[in-house]
C-alpha positions in Angstrom: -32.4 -52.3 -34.4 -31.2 -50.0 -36.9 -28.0 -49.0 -37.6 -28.2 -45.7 -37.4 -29.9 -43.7 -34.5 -32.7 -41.4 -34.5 -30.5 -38.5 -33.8 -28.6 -39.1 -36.9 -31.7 -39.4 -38.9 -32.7 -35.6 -37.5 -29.1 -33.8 -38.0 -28.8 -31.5 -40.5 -25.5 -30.5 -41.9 -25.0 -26.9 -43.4 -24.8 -28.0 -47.1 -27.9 -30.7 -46.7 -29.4 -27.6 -45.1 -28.5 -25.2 -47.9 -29.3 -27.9 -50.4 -33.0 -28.4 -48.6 -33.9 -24.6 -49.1 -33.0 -24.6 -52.7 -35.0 -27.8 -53.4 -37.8 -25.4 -51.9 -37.1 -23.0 -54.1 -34.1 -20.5 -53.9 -31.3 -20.8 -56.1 -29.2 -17.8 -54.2 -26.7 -19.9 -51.8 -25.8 -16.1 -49.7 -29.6 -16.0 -49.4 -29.4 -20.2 -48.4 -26.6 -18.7 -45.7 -28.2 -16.4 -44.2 -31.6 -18.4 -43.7 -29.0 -21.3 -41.9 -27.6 -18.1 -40.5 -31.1 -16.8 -39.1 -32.6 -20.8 -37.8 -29.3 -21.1 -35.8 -29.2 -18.3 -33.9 -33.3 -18.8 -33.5 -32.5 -22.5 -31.8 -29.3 -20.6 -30.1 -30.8 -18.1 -28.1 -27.7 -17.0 -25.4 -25.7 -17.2 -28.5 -24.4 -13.9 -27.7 -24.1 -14.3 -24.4 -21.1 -16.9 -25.3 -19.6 -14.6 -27.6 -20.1 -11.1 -26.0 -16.4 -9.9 -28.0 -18.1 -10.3 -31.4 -21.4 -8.8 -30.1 -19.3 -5.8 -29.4 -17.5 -5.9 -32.4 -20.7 -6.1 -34.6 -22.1 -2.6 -36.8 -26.0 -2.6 -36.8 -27.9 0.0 -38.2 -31.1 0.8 -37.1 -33.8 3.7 -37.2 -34.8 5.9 -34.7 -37.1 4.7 -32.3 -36.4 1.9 -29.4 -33.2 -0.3 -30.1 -33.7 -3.9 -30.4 -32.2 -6.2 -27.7 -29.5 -6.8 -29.9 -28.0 -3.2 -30.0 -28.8 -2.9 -25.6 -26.7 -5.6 -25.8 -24.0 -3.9 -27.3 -24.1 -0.6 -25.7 -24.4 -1.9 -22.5 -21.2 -3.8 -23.2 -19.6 -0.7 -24.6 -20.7 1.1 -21.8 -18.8 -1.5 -19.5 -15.9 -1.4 -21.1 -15.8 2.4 -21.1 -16.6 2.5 -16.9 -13.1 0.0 -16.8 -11.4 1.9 -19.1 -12.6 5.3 -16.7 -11.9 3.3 -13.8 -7.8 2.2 -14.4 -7.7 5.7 -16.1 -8.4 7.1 -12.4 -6.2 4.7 -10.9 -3.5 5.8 -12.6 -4.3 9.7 -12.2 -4.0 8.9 -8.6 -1.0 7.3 -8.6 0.8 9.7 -10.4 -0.6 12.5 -8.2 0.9 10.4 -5.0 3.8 9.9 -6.8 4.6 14.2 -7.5 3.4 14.7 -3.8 6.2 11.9 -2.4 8.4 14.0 -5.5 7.7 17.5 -3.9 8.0 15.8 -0.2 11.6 14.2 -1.1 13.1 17.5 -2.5 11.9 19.7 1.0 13.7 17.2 2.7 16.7 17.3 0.7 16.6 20.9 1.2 16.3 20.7 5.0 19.8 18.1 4.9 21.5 20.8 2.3 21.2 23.4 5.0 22.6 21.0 8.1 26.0 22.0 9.8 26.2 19.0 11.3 25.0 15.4 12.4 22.4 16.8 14.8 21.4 19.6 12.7 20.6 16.3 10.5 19.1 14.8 12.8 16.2 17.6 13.9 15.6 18.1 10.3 14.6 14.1 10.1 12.4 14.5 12.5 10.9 17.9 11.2 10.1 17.0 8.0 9.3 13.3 8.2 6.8 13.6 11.4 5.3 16.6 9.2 4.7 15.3 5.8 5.2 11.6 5.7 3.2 10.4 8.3 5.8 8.8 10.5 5.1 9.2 14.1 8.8 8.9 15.2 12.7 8.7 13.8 15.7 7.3 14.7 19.4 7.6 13.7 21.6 5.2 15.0 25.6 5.3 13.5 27.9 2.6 14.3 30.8 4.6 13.7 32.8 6.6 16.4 31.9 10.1 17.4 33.9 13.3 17.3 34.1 15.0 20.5 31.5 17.7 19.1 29.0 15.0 18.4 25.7 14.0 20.2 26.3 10.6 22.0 22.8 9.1 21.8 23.2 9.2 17.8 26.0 6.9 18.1 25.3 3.0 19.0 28.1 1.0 21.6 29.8 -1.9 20.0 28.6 -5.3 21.1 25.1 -4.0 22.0 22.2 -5.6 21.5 20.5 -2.8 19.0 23.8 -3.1 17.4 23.6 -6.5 17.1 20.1 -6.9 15.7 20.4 -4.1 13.2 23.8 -5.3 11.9 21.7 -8.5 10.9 19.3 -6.8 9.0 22.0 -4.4 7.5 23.5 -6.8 6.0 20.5 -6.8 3.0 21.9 -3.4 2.4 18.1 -2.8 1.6 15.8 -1.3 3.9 13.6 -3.8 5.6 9.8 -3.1 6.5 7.8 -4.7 9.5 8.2 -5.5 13.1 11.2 -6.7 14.1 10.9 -8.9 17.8 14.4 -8.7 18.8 15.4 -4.7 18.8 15.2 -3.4 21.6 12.4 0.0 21.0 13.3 1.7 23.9 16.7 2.2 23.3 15.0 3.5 19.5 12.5 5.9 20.3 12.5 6.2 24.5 8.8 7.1 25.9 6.8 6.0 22.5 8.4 2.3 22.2 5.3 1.1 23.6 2.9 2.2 21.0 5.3 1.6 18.2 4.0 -1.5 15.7 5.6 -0.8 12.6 9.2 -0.3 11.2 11.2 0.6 8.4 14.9 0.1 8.6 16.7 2.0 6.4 20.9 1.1 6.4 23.4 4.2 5.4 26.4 3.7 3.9 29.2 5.7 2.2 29.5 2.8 -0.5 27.9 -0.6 -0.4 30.2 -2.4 1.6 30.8 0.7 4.0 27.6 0.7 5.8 27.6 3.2 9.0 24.7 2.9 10.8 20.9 3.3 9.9 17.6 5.6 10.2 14.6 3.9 11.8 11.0 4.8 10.9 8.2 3.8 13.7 4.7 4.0 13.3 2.1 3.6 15.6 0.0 1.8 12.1 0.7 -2.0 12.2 0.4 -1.4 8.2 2.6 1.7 7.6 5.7 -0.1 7.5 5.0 -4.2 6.2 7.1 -6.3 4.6 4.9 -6.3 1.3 5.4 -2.4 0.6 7.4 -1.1 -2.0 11.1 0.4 -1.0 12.0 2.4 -4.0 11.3 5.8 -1.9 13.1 4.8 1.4 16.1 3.9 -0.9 16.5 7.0 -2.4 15.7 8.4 1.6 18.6 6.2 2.4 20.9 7.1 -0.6 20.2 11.6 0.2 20.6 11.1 4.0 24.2 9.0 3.5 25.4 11.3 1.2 24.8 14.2 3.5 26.2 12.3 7.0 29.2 11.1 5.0 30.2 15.6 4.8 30.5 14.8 8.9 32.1 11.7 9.5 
């Protein structure tokens, strides 16, 4: 047997290539390149399949008439990249138009607290404006403080209770907390509609972080309106406007 195989015998390197075609007859190595160039992308068909990023980046002229596969090629990768770049361009128009809707949504609600006299006047204006444009189907505001004798009893939640309870354990976060929460008792919440209620979002009030003094509940009727995956930034901010606001009446 010989010592070296058949498959060494057939390999061509570059320069033994490049060496061959001038033995043939040209003495130009760029022309001896390209020829190499040209043979290895014959045996390589899906060559540019493999390497679609330097198909894109490549600059091929060509006259008027059909385009060679080549060029398709690139256009329709072009033309790819253009319908992503169209796509997260959308995306992010959406977003931002979401965003100034929650912006405008945020400040009539701010407006309708500005104008309260009181806890309850508070407490009709929740209900007003978050029923009407946010889509919650029903609110909640529970204190844990003592009332003043001009104050609306049902607003204010009995020491020891079991709503009490349950909500002081997810007050402690001092974060609002989305999803449904087993344990709290919905009918002492939101009365008639507990039944149909299968989302939350807890949102706690406090005068400063440690001072927390009771909480607005969200429920939605939308097992995904309120889950634990959401985003908080805007019932924060709810949070922070209506504490500010309470802490004029108590």
């Amino acid at each position: 047997m010989n010592s070296t195989s058949e498959l060494e015998k057939q390999a061509v390197n570059p320069d033994e290539k490049g060496q061959q075609l001038a033995a043939e007859g040209s003495s130009d190595p760029e022309i001896n390149k390209e020829q190499i160039t040209v043979e290895y992308l014959a045996e390589h068909a899906d060559f540019f399949d493999q390497h679609a990023a330097l198909l894109a980046s490549l600059e091929i002229a060509h006259a008027s008439g059909d385009a060679v596969s080549l060029i398709e090629r690139q256009v329709s990768i072009l033309r790819e990249q253009n319908s992503q770049h169209k796509s997260q361009l959308a995306e992010l128009v959406a977003i931002a138009k979401e965003n100034e809707q929650s912006n405008l949504r945020m400040h009539k609600l701010s407006l309708s607290l500005m104008g309260c006299t009181g806890i309850d006047a508070c407490e009709v204006a929740l209900n007003e404006v978050l029923c009407d444009e946010f889509s919650v189907d029903t609110v909640a505001l529970k204190l844990s403080i003592e009332p003043q004798s001009d104050q609306p009893e049902h607003l204010f939640m009995q020491s020891g209770t079991l709503l009490e309870t349950e909500l002081d354990k997810l007050l402690n976060t001092r974060k609002p907390m989305c999803g449904f929460f087993k344990k709290i008792p919905l009918d002492e919440l939101f009365d008639e509609q507990s039944s149909s209620i299968t989302s939350l979002a807890i949102i706690p009030l406090f005068i400063e972080k440690n001072n927390c003094f009771g909480a607005l509940v969200l429920g939605s009727h939308n097992v995904r309106r309120f889950n634990a995956d959401m985003g908080t930034l805007f019932l924060e901010r709810l949070g922070e406007t209506l504490s500010h606001r309470l802490s004029a009446f108590i």
